[in-house]
N, CA, C and O atoms as CSV, one atom per row, in Angstrom:
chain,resi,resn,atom,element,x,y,z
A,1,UNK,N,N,101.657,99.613,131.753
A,1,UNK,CA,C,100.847,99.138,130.643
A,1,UNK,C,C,100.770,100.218,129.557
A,1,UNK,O,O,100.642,101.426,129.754
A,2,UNK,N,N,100.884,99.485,128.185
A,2,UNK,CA,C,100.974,100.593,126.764
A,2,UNK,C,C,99.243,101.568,126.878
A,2,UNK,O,O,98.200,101.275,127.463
A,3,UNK,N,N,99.485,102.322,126.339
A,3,UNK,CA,C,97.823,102.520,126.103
A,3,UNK,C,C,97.800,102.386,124.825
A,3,UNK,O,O,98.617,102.496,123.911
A,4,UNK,N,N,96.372,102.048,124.966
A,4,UNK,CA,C,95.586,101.364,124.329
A,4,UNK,C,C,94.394,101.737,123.674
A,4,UNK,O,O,93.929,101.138,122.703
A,5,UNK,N,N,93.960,102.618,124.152
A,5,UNK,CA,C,92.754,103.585,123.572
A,5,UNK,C,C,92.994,105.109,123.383
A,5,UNK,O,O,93.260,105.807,124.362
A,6,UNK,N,N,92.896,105.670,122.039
A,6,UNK,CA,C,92.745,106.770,121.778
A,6,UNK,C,C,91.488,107.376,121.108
A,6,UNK,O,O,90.536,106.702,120.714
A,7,UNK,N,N,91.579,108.585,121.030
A,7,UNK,CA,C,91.062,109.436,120.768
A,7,UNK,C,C,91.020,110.269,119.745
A,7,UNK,O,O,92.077,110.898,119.688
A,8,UNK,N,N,90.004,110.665,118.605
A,8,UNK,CA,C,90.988,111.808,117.615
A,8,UNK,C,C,89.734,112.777,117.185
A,8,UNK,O,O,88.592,112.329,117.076
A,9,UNK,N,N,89.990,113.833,117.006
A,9,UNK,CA,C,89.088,114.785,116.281
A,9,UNK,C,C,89.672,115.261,115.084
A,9,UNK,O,O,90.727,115.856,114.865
A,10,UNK,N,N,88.328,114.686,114.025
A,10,UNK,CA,C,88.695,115.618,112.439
A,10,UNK,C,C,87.473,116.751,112.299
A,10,UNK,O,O,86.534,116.950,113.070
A,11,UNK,N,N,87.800,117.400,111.093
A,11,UNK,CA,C,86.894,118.269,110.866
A,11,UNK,C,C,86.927,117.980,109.109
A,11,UNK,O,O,87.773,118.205,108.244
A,12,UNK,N,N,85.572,117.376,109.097
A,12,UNK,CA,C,84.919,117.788,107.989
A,12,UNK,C,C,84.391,118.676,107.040
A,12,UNK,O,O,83.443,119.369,107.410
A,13,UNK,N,N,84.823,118.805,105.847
A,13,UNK,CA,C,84.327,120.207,105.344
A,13,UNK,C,C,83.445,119.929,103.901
A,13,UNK,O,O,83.743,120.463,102.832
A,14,UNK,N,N,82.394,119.065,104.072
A,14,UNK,CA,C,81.344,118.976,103.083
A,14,UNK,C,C,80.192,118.192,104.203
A,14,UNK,O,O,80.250,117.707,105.333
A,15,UNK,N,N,79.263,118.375,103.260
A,15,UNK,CA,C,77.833,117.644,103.846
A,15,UNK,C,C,78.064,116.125,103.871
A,15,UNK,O,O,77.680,115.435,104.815
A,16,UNK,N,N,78.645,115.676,102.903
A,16,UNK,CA,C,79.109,114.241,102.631
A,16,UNK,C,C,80.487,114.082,102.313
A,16,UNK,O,O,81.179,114.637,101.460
A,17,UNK,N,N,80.760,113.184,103.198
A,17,UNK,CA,C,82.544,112.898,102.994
A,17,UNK,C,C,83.104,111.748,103.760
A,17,UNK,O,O,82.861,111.369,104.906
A,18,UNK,N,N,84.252,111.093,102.469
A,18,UNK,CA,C,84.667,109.837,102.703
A,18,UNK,C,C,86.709,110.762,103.850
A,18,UNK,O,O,87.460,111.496,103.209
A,19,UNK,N,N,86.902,110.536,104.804
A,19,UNK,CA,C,87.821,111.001,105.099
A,19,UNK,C,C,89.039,109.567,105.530
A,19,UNK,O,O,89.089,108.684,106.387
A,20,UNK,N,N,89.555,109.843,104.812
A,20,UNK,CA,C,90.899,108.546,105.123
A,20,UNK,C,C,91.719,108.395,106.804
A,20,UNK,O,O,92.468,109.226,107.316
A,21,UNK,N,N,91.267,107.046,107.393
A,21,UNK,CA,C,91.693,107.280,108.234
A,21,UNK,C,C,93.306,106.441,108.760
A,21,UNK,O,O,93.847,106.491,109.865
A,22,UNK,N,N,93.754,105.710,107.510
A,22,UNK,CA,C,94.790,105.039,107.857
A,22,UNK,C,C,96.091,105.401,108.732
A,22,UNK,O,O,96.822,104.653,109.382
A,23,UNK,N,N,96.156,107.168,108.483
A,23,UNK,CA,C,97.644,107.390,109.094
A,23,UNK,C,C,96.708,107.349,111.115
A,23,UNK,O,O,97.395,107.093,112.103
A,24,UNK,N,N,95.989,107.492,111.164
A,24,UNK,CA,C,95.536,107.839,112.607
A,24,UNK,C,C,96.145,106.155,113.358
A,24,UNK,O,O,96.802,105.831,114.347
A,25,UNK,N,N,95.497,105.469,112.258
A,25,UNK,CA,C,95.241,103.875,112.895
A,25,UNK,C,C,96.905,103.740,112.974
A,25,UNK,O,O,97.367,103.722,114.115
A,26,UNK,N,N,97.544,103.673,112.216
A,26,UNK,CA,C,98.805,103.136,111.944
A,26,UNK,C,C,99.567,103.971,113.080
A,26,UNK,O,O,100.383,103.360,113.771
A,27,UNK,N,N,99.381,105.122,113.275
A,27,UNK,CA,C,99.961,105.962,114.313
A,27,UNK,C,C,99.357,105.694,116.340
A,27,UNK,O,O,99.820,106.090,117.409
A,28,UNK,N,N,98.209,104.877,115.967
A,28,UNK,CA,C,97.676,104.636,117.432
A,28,UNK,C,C,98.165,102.981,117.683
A,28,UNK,O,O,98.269,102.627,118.857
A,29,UNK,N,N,98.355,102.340,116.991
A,29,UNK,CA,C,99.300,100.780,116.800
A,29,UNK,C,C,100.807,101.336,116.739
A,29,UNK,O,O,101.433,101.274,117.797
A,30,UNK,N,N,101.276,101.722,115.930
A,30,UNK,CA,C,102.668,102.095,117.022
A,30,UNK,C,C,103.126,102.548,118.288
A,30,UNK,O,O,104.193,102.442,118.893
A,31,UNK,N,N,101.607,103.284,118.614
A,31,UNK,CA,C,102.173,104.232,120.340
A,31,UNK,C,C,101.522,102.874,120.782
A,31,UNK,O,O,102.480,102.189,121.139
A,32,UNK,N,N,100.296,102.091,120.947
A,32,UNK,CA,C,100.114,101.318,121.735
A,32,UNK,C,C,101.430,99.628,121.648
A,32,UNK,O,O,101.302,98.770,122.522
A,33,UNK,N,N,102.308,99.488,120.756
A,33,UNK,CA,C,103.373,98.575,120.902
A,33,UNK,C,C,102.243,96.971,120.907
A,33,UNK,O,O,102.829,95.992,121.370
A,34,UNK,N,N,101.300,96.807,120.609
A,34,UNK,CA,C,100.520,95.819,120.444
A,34,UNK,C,C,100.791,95.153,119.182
A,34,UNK,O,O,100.736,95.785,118.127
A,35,UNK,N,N,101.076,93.929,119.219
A,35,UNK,CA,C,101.798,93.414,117.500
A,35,UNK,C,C,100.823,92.529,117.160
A,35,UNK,O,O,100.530,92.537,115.964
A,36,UNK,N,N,99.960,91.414,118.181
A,36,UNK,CA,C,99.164,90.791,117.844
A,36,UNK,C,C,97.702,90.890,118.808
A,36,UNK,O,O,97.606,90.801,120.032
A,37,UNK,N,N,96.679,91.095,117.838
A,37,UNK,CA,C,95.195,91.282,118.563
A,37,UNK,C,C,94.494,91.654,117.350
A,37,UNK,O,O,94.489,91.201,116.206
A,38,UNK,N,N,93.838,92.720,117.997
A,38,UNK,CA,C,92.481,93.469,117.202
A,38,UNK,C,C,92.005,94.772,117.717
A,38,UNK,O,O,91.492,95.026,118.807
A,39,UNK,N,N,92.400,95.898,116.265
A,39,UNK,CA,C,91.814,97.255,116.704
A,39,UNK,C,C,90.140,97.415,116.074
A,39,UNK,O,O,89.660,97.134,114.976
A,40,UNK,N,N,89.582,97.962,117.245
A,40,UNK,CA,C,88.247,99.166,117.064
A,40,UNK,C,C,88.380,100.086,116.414
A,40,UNK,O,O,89.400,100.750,116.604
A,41,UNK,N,N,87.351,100.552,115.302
A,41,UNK,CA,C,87.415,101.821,115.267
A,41,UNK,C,C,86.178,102.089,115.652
A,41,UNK,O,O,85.441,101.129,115.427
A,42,UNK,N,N,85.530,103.171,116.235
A,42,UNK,CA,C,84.245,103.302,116.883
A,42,UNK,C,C,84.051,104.824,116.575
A,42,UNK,O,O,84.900,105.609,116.998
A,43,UNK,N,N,83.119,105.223,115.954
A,43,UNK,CA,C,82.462,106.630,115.844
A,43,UNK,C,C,80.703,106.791,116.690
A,43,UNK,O,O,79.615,106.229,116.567
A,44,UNK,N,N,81.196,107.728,117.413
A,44,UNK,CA,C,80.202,108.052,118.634
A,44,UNK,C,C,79.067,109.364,117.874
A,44,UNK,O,O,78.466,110.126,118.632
A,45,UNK,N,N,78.936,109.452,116.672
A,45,UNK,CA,C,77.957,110.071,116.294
A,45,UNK,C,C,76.525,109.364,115.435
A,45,UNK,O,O,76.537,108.315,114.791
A,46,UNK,N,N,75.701,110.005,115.587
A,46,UNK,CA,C,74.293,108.870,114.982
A,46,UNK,C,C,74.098,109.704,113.495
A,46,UNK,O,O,72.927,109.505,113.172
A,47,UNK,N,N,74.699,110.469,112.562
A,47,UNK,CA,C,74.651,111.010,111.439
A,47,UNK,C,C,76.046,110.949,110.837
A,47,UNK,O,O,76.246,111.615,109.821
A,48,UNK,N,N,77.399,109.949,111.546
A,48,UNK,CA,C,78.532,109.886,110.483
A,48,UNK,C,C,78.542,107.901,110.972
A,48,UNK,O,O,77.657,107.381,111.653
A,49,UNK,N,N,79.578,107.267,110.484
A,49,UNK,CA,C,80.067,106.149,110.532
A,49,UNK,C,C,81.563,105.461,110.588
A,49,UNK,O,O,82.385,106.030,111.307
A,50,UNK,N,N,81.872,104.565,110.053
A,50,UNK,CA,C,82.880,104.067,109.787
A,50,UNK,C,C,83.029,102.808,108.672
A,50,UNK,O,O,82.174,101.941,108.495
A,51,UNK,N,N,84.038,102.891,108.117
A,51,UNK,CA,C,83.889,102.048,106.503
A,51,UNK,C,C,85.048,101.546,106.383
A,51,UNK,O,O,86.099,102.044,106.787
A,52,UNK,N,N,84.854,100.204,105.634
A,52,UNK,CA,C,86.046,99.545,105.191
A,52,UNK,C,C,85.893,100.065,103.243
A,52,UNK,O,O,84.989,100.157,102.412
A,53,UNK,N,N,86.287,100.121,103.258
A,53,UNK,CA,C,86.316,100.619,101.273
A,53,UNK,C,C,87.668,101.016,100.279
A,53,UNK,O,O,88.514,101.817,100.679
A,54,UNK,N,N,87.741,100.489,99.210
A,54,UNK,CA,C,88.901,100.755,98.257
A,54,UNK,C,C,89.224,102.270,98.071
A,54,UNK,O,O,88.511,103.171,97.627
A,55,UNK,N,N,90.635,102.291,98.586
A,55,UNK,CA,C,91.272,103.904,98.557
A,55,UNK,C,C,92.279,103.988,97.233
A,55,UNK,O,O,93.007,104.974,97.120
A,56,UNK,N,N,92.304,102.746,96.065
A,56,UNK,CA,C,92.539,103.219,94.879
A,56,UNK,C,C,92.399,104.245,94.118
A,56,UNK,O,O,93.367,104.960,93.859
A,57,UNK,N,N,91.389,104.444,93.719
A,57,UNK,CA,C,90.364,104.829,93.025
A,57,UNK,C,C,89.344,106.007,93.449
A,57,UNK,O,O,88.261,105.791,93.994
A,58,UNK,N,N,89.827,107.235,93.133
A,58,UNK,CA,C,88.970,108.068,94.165
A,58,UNK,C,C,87.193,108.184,93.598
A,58,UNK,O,O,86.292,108.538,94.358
A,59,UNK,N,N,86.999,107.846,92.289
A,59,UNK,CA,C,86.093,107.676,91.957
A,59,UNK,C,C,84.867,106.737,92.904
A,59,UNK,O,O,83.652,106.927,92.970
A,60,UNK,N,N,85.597,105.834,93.477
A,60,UNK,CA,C,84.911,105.112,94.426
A,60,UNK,C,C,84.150,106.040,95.847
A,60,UNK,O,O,83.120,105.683,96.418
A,61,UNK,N,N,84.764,106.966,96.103
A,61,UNK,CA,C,83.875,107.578,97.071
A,61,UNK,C,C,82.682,108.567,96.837
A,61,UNK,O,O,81.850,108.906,97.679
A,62,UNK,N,N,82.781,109.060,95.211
A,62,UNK,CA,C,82.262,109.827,94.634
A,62,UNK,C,C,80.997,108.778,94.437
A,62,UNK,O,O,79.929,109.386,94.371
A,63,UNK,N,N,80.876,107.342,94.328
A,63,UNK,CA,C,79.847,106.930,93.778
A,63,UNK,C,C,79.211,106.408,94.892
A,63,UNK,O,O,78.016,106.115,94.917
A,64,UNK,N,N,80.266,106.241,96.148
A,64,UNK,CA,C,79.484,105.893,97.000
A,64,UNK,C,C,78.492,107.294,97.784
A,64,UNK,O,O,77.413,107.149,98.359
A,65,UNK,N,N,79.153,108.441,97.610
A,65,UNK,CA,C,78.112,109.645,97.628
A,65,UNK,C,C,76.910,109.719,96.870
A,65,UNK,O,O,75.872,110.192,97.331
A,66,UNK,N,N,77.041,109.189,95.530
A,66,UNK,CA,C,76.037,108.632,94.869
A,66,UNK,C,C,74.694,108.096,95.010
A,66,UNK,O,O,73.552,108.426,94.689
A,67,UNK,N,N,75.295,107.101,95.639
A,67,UNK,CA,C,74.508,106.103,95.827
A,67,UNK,C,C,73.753,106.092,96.759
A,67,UNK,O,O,72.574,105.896,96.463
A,68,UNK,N,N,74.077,106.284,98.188
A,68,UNK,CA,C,73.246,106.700,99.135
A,68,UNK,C,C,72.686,107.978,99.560
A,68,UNK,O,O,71.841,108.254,100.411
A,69,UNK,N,N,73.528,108.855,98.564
A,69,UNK,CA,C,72.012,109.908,98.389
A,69,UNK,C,C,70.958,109.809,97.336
A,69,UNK,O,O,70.009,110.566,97.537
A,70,UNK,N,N,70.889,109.133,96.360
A,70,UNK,CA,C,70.101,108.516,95.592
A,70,UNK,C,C,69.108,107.049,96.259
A,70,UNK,O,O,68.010,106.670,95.852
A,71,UNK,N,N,70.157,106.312,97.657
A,71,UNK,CA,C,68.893,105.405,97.903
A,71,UNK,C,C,67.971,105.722,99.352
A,71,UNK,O,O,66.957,105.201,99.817
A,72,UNK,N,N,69.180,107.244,99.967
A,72,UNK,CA,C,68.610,107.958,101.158
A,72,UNK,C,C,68.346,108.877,101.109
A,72,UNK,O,O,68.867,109.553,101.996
A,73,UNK,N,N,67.262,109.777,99.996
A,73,UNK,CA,C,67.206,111.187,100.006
A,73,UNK,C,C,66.364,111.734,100.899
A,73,UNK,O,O,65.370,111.155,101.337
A,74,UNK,N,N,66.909,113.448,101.360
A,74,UNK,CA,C,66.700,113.944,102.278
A,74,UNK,C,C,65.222,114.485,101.701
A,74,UNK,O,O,65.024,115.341,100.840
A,75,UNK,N,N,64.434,113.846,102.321
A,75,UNK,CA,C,62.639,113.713,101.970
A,75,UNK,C,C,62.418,114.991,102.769
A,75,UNK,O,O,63.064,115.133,103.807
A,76,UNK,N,N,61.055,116.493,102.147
A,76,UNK,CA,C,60.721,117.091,102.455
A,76,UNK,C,C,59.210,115.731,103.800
A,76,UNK,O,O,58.787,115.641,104.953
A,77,UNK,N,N,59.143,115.352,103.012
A,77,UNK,CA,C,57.960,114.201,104.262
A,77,UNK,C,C,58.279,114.031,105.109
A,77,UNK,O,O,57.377,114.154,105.937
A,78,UNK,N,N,60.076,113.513,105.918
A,78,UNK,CA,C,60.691,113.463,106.828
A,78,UNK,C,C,60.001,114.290,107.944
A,78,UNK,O,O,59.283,115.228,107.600
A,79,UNK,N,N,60.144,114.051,109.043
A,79,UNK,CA,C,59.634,115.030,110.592
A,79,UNK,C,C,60.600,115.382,111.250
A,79,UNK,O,O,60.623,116.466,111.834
A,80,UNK,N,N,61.505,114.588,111.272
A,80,UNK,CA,C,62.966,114.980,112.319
A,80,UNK,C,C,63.485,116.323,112.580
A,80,UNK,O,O,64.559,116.503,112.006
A,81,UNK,N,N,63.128,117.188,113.169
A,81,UNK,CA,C,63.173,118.528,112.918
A,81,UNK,C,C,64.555,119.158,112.770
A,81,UNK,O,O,64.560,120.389,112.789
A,82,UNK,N,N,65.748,118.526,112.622
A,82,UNK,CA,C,67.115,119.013,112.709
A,82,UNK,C,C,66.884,118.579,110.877
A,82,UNK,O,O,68.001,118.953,110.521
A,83,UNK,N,N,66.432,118.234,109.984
A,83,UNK,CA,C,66.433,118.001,108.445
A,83,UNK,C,C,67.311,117.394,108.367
A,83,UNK,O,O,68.084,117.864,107.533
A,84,UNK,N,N,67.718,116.367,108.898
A,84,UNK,CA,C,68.994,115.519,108.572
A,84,UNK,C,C,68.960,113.853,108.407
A,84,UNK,O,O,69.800,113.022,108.061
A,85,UNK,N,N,67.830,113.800,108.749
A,85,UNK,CA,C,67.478,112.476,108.947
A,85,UNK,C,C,67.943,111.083,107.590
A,85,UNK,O,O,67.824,109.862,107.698
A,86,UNK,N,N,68.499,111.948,106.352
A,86,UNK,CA,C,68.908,111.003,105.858
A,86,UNK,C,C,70.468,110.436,105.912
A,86,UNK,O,O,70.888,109.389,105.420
A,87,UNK,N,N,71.337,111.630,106.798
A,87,UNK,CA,C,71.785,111.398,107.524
A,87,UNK,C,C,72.105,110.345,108.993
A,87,UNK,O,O,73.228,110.339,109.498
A,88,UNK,N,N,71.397,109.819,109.341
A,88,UNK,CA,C,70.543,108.535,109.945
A,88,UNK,C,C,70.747,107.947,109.573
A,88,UNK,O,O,71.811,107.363,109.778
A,89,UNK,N,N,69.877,107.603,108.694
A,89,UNK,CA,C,69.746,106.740,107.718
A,89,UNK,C,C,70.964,105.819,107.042
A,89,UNK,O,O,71.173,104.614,106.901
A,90,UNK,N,N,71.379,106.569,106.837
A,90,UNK,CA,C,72.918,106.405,106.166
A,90,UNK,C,C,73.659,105.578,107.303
A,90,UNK,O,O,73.940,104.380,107.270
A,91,UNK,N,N,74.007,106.850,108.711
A,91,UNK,CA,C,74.302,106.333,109.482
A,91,UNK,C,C,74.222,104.556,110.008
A,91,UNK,O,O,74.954,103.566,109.984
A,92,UNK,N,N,73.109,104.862,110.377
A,92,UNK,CA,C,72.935,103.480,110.468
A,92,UNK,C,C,73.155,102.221,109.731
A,92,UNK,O,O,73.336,101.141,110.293
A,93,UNK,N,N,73.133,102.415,108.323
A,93,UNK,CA,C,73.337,101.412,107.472
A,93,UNK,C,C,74.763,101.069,107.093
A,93,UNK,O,O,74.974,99.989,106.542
A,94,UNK,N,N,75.851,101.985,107.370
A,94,UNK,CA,C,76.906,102.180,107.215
A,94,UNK,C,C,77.408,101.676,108.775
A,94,UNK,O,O,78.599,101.366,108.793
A,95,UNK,N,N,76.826,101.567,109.848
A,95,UNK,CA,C,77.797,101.273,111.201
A,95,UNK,C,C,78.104,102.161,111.732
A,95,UNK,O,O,78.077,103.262,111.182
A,96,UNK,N,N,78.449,102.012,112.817
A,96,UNK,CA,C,79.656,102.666,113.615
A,96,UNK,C,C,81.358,102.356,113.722
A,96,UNK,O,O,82.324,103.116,113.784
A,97,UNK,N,N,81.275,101.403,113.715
A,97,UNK,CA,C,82.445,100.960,114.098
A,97,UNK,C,C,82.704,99.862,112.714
A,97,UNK,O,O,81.822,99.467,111.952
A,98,UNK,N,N,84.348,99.479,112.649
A,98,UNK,CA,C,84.790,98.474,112.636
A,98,UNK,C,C,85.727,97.395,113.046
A,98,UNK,O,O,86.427,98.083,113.789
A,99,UNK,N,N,86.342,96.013,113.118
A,99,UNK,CA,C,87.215,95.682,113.427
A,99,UNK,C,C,88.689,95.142,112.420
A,99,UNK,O,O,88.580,94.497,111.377
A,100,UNK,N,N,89.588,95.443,112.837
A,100,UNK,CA,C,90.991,94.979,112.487
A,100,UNK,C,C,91.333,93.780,113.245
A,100,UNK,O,O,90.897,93.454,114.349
A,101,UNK,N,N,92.151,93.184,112.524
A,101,UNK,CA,C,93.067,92.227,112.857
A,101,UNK,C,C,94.982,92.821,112.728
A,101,UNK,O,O,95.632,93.174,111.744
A,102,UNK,N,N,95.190,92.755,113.521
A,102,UNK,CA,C,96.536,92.854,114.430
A,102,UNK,C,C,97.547,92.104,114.035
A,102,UNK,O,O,97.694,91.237,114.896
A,103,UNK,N,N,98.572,91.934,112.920
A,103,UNK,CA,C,99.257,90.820,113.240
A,103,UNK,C,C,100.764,91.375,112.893
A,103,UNK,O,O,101.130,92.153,112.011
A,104,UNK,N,N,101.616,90.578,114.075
A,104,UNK,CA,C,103.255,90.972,113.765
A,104,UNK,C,C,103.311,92.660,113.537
A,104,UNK,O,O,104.155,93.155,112.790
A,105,UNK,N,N,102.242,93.539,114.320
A,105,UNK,CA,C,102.852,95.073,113.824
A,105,UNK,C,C,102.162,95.627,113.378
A,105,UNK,O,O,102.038,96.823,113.640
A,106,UNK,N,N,101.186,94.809,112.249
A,106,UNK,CA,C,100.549,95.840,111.651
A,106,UNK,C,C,98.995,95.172,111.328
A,106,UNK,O,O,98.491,94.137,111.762
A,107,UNK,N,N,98.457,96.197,110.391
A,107,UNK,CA,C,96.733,95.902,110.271
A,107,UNK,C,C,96.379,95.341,108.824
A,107,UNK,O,O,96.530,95.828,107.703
A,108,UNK,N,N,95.707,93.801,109.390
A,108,UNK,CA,C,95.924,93.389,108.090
A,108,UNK,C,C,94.453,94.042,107.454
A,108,UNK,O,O,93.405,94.131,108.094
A,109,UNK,N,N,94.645,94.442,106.122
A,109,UNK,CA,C,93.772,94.845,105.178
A,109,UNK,C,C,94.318,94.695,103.705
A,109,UNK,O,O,95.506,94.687,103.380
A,110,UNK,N,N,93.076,94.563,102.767
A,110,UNK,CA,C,93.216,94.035,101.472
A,110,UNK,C,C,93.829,95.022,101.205
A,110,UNK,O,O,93.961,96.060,101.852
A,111,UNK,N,N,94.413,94.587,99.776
A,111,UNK,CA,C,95.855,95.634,99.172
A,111,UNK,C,C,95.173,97.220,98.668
A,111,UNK,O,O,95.751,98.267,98.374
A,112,UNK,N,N,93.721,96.875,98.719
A,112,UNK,CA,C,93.016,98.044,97.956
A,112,UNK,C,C,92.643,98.520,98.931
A,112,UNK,O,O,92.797,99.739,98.860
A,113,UNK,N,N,92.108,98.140,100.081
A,113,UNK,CA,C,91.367,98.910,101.173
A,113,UNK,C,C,91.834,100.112,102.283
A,113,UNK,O,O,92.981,100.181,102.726
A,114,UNK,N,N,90.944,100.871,102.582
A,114,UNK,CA,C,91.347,101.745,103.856
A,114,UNK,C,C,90.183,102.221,104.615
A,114,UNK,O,O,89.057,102.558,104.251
A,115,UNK,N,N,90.789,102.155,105.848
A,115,UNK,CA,C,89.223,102.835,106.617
A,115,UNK,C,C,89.083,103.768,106.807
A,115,UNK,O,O,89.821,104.235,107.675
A,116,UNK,N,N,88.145,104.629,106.209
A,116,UNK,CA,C,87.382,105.819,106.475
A,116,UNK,C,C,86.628,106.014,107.412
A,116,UNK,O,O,86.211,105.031,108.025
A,117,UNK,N,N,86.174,107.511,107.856
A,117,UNK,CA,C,85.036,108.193,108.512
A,117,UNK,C,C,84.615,108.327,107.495
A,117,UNK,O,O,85.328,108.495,106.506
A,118,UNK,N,N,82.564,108.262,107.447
A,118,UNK,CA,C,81.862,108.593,106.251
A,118,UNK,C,C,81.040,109.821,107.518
A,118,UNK,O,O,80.595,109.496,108.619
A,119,UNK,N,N,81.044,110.933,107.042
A,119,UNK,CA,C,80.315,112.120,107.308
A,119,UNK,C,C,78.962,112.328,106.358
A,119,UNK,O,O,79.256,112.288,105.163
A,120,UNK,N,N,77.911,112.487,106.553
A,120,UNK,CA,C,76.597,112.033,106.519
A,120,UNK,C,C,75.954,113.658,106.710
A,120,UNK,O,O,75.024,113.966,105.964
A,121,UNK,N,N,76.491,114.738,107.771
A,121,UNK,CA,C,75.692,115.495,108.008
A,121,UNK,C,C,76.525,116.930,107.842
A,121,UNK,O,O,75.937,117.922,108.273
A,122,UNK,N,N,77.329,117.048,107.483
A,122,UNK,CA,C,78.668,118.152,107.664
A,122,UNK,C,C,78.477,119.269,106.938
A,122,UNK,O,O,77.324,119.377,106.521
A,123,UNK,N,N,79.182,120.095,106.659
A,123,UNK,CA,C,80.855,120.059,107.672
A,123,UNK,C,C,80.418,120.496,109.265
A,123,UNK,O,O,79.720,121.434,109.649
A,124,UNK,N,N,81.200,119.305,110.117
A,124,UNK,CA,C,81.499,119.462,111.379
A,124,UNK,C,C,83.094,118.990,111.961
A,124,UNK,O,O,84.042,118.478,111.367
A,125,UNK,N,N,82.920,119.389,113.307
A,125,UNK,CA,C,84.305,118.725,114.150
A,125,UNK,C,C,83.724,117.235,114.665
A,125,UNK,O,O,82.655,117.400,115.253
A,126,UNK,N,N,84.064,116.063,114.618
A,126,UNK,CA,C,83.908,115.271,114.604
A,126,UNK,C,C,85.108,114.483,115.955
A,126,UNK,O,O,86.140,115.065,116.289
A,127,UNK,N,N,84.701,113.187,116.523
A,127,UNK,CA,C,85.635,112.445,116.987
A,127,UNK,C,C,85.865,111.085,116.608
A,127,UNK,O,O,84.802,110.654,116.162
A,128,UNK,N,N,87.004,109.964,116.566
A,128,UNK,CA,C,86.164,109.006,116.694
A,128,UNK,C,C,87.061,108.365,117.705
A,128,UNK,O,O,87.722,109.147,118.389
A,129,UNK,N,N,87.212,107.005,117.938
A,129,UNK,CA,C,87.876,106.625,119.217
A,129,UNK,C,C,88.334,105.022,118.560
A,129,UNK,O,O,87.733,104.342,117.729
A,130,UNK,N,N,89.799,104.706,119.384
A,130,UNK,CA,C,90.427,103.813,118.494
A,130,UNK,C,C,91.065,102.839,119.650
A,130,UNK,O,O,92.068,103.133,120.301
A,131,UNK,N,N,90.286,101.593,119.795
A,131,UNK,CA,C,90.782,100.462,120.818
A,131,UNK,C,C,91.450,99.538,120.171
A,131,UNK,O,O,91.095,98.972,119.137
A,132,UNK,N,N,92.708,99.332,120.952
A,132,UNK,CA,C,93.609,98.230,120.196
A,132,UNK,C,C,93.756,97.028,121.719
A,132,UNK,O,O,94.095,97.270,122.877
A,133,UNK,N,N,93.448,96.088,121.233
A,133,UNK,CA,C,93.014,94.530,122.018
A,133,UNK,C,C,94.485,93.433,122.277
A,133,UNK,O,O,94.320,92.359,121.697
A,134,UNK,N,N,95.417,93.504,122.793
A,134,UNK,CA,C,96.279,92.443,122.805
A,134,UNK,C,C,95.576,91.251,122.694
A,134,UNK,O,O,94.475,91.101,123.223
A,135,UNK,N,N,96.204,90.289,121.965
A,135,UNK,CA,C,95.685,88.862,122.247
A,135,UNK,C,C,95.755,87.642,121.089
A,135,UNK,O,O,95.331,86.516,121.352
């Protein structure tokens, strides 16, 4: 049997960051030989995520830094004693994971899109983990 689940560690090097994850995906669907199903992407941390978003335009990640530190700011009121909590925040609203669709080879996504790790609390070493589904 192909495998099917991997593994990857990046390292982040800002507090906030959109990191492109297409060559990982495209490289864990060729070793797993799966042409039709559905890949996971799953991030196992509670201060980063995972995103579907337009990789045109780099301006687009800049505003999405924007934006959710403008609608999640890191509040001196906060209690969480690690000061990260808008980090959380974020987290959570952003997901963990997402899903792909599988077809004939490859991952279908809009002509503009790519999936990112969104880092929330950084710079750190990070993992995330990548299930691909025959079917």
């Amino acid at each position: 049997m192909a495998k099917t689940l991997f593994s990857y560690q990046i390292k982040t090097d800002e507090k906030q960051s959109f990191t492109n994850l297409d060559q990982y995906l495209k490289k864990a669907l060729q070793e797993s030989g799966v042409q039709d199903g559905i890949m996971v992407i799953y991030c196992p941390h509670t201060t980063a995520a995972i995103t579907i978003n337009e990789n045109a335009d780099p301006d687009v990640k800049t505003d999405l830094k924007l934006g959710l530190n403008e609608t999640f700011p890191n509040k001196d009121a906060y209690i969480h004693m690690e000061g990260n909590s808008d980090g959380h925040m974020k987290s959570s609203v952003v997901g963990a994971s997402e899903t792909l669709i599988v077809a004939d080879g490859q991952l279908i996504l809009g002509m503009w899109q790519s999936v990112y790790f969104c880092e929330f609390d950084g710079p750190r070493t990070r993992t995330f983990h990548v299930k691909i589904m025959e079917g």
